[in-house]
C-alpha positions as CSV (number, residue, x, y, z in Angstrom):
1,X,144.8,-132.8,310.3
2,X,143.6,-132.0,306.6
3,X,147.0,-130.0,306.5
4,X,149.1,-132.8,308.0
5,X,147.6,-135.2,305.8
6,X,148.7,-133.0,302.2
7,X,152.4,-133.0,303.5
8,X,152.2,-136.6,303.7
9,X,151.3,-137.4,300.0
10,X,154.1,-139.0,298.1
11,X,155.8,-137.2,295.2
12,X,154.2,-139.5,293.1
13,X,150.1,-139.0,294.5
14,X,151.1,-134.8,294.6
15,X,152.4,-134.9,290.8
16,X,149.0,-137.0,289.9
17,X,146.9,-134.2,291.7
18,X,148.4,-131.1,290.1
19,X,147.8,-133.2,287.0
20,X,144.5,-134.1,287.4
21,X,144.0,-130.1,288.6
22,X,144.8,-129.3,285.0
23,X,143.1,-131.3,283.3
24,X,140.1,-130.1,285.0
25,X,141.0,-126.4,284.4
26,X,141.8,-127.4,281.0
27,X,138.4,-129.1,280.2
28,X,136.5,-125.9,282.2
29,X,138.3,-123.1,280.1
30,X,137.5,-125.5,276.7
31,X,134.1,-125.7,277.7
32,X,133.9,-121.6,278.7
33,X,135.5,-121.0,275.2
34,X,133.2,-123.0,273.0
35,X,130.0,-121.4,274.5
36,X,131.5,-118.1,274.3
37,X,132.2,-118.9,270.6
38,X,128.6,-120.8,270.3
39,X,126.8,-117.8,271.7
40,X,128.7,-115.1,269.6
41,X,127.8,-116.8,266.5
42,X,124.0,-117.1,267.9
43,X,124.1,-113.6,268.4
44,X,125.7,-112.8,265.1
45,X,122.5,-114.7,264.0
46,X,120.3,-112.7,265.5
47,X,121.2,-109.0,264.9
48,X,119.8,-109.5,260.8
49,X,116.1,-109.9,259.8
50,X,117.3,-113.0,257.7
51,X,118.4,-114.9,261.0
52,X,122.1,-115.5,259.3
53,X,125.4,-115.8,261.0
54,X,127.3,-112.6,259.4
55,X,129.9,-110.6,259.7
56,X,130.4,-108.0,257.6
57,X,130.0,-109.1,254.5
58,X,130.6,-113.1,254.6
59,X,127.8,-115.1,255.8
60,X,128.3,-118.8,257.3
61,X,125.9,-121.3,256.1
62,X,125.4,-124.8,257.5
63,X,124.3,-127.0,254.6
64,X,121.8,-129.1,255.7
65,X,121.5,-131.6,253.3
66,X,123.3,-133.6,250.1
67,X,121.3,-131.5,247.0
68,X,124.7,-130.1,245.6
69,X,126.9,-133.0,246.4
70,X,129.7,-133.8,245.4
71,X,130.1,-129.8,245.2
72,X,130.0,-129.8,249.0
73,X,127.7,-132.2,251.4
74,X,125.9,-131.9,254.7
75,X,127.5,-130.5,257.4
76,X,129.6,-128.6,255.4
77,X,129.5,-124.6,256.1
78,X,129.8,-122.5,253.1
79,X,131.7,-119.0,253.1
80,X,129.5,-117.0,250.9
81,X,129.3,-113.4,249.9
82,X,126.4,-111.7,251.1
83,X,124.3,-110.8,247.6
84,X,123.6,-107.0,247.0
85,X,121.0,-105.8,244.8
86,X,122.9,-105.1,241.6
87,X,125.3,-107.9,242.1
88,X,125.9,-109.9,238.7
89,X,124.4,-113.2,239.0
90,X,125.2,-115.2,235.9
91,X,124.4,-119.1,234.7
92,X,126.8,-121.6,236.8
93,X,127.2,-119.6,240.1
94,X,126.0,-121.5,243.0
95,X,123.3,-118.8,245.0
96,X,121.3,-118.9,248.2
97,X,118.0,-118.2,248.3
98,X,114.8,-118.0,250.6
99,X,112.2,-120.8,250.0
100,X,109.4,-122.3,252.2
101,X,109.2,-125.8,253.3
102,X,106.3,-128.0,254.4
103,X,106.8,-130.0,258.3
104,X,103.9,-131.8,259.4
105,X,101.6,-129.1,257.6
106,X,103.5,-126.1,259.1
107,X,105.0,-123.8,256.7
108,X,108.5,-122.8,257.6
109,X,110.8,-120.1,255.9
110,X,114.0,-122.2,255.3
111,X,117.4,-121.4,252.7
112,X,118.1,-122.8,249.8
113,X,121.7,-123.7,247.9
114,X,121.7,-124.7,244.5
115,X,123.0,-123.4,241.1
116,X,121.8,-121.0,238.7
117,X,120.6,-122.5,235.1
118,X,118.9,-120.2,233.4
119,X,118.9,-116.3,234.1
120,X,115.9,-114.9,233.0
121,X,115.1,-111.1,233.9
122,X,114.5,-111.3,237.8
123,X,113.8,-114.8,237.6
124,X,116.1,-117.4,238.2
125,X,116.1,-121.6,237.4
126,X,118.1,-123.5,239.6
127,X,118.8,-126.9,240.6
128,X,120.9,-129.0,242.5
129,X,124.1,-130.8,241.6
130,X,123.3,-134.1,242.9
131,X,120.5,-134.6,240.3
132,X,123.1,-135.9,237.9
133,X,124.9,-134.8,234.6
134,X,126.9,-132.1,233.9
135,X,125.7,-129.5,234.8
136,X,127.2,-127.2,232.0
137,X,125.4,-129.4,229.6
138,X,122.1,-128.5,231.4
139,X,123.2,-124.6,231.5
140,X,119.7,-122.8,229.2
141,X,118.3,-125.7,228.3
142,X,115.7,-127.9,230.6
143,X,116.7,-131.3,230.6
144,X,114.2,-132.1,233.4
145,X,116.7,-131.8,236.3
146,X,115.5,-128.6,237.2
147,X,113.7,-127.4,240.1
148,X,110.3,-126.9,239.4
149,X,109.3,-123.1,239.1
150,X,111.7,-120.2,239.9
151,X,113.1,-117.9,242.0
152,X,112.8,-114.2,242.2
153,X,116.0,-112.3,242.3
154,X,114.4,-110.7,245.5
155,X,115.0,-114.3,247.2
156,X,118.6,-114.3,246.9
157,X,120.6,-113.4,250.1
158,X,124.1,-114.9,248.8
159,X,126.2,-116.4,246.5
160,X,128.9,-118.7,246.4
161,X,132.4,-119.4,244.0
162,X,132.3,-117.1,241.0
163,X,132.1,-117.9,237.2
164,X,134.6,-116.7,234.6
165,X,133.5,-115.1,231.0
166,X,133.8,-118.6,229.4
167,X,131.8,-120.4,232.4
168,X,134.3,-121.9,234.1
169,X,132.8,-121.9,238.4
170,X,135.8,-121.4,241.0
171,X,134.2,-122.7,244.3
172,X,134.5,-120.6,247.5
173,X,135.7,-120.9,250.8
174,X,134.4,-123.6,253.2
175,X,134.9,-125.4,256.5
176,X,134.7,-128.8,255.7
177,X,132.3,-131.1,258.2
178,X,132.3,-128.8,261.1
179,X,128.7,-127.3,260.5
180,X,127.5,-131.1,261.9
181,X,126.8,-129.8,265.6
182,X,125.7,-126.5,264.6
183,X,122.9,-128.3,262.5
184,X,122.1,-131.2,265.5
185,X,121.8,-127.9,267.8
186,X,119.9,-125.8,265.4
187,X,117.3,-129.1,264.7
188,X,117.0,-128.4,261.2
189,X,115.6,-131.4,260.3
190,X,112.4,-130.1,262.3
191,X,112.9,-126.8,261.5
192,X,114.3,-125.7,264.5
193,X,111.3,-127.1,266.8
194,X,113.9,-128.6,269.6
195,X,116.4,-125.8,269.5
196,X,115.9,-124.1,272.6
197,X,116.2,-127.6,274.7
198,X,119.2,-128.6,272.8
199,X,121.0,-125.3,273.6
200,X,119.7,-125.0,277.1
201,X,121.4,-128.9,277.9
202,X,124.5,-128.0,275.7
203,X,125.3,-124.7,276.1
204,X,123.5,-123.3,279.0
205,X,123.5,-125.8,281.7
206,X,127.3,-126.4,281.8
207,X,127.6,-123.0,282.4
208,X,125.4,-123.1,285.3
209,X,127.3,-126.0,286.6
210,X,130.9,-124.4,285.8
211,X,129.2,-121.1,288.1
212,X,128.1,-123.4,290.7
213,X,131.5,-125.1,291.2
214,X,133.8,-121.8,290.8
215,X,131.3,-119.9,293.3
216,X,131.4,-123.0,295.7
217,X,135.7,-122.9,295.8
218,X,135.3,-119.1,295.9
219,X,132.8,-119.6,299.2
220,X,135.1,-122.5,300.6
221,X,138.0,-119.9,300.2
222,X,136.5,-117.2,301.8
223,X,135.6,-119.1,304.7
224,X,139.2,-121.0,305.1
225,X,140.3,-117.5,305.4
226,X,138.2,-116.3,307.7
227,X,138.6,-119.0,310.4
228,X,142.5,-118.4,309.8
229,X,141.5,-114.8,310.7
230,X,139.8,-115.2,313.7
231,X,142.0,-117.6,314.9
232,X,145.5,-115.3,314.3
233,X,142.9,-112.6,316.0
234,X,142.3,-115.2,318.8
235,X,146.2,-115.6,319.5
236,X,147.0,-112.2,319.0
237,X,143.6,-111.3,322.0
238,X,145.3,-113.9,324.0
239,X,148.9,-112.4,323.9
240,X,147.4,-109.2,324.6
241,X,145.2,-110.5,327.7
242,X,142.1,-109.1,326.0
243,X,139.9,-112.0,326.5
244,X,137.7,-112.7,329.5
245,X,138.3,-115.5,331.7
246,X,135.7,-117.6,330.4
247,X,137.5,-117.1,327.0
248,X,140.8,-117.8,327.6
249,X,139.4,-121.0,329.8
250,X,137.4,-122.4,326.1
251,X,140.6,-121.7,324.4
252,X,143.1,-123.9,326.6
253,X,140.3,-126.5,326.5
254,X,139.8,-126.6,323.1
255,X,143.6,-126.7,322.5
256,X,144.1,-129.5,324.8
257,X,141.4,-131.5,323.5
258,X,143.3,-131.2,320.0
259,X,147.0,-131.9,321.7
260,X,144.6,-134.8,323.2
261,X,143.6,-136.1,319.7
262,X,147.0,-135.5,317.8
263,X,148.2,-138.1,320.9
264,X,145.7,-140.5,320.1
265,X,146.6,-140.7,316.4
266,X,149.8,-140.5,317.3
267,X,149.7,-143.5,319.4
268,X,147.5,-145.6,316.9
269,X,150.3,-145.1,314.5
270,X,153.3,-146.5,316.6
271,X,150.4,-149.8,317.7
272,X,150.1,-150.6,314.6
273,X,154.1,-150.2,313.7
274,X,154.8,-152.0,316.9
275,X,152.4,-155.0,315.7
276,X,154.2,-155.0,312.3
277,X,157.7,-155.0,313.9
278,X,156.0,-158.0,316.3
279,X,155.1,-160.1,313.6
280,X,158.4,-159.7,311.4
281,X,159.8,-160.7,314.5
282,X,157.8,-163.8,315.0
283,X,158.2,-164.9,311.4
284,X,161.9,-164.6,311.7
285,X,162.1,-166.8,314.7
286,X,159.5,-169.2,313.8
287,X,162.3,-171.0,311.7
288,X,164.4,-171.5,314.5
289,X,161.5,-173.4,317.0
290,X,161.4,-176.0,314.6
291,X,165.2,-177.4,314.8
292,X,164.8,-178.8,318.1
293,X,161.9,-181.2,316.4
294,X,163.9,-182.2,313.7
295,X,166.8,-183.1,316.5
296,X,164.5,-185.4,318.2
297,X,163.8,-186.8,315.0
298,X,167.2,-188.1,314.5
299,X,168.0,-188.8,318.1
300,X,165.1,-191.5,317.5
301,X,166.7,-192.7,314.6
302,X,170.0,-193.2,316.0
């Protein structure tokens, strides 16, 4: 019947299906792709004591907050060039470097993005370009927008855009606002307290569900083909007269029971066409049992 049914579908209701069929694949190989992409950058992450997405020598950054806008803002990721001890680091270059921040009393080791002021021996002074001013005019002289303190040259994993012999910064390479969902997922706001939850519902769990559904149609297929098996192995026993009496005698009643059925809905179908071709009949005649009224009418008049 299920098969019956499918050949009766309109051109119209079978184009929407094999539509709706890929969107569905569509939206199951996008969401397969992103976590594979996700999980390679994770993992990327992972392989380097500093925790950093790299490969080879670029490094992806996520900038977690406005301290060098306009420069570049949050949610930004930053291209940078992973820093090597002996690399030239010069007034003006924008670095990133290892700091420790304070969450509800916990110390956490965190990154760091902001430009260098003052170069002095294996200390650096930094600050950020959001405090305001140029910040050429603030280049080896304190003017109070400084961070406070410094940073050892030992803190430094990477820098960003280059400087020229007269000063003049070429930015580097970034991805403009797509670090925003990489940032949500990492929590970095709370230091990365809620990332295993947010990956497990993001990442993880519509992969279980994708596995659940493909092994499902996979089970569902399996089994469509073995009933077809047993029962082409069923017709073939009783061509061959292999099967018992007993066999043979379930068999004819099962397939009469099914002619038996087919018959029924057969006949429900022509019913209800026959009480549709009854009523179009009634409502064409119905006109026609009112003329003798209007006759009698007029007969009356006369």
């Amino acid at each position: 019947m299920e098969a019956k049914k499918r050949k009766e579908l309109t051109p119209k209701q079978q184009k929407t299906r094999n539509i709706l069929g890929w969107i569905g694949n569509a939206v199951c190989v996008c969401i397969v792709v992103f976590a594979l992409v996700v999980a390679i950058f994770i993992i990327a992450g992972s392989t380097n004591d500093d925790r950093l997405t790299r490969f080879g020598d670029k490094i992806y950054m996520n900038v977690a907050s406005d301290s060098m806008s306009p420069t570049f803002n949050t949610s930004d990721v930053l291209i940078s060039n992973a820093y090597k001890e002996g690399d030239v680091l010069k007034p003006g270059m924008v670095i990133t470097f290892k700091t420790t921040i304070n969450v509800n009393g916990t110390m956490y080791e965190a990154f760091n993005t902001h430009r260098i002021m003052k170069v002095d021996g294996n200390n650096l002074y930094t600050r950020g370009d959001k405090k305001g001013g140029d910040w050429k005019a603030a280049i080896g002289t304190n003017d109070g927008t400084w961070d406070p303190g410094s940073v050892s040259v030992s803190k430094v994993v990477a820098t960003w855009g280059s400087v020229d012999e007269a000063g003049n910064f070429t930015a580097g390479k970034m991805l403009k606002g797509v670090g925003g969902f990489s940032n949500w997922i990492q929590d970095t706001e709370n230091a990365g307290q809620g990332m295993k939850t947010r990956f497990f519902c993001v990442i993880v769990l519509p992969l279980i569900l994708l596995f659940v559904i493909y092994a499902f149609v996979l089970i569902r297929t399996l089994v469509i083909a073995k009933l077809e098996k047993e029962k082409v192995a069923k017709t073939v026993a009783v061509e061959s007269g292999d099967l018992s009496e007993d066999e043979k005698r379930r068999i004819a009643e099962e397939y009469l029971a099914s002619l038996k059925k087919d018959d029924s809905d057969n006949l429900a179908d022509a019913g209800e066409q026959d009480n549709a071709e009854v009523t179009e009949e009634v409502k064409e005649e119905a006109p026609q049992e009112e003329a003798p009224a209007e006759a009698s009418e007029e007969t009356k008049e006369d």
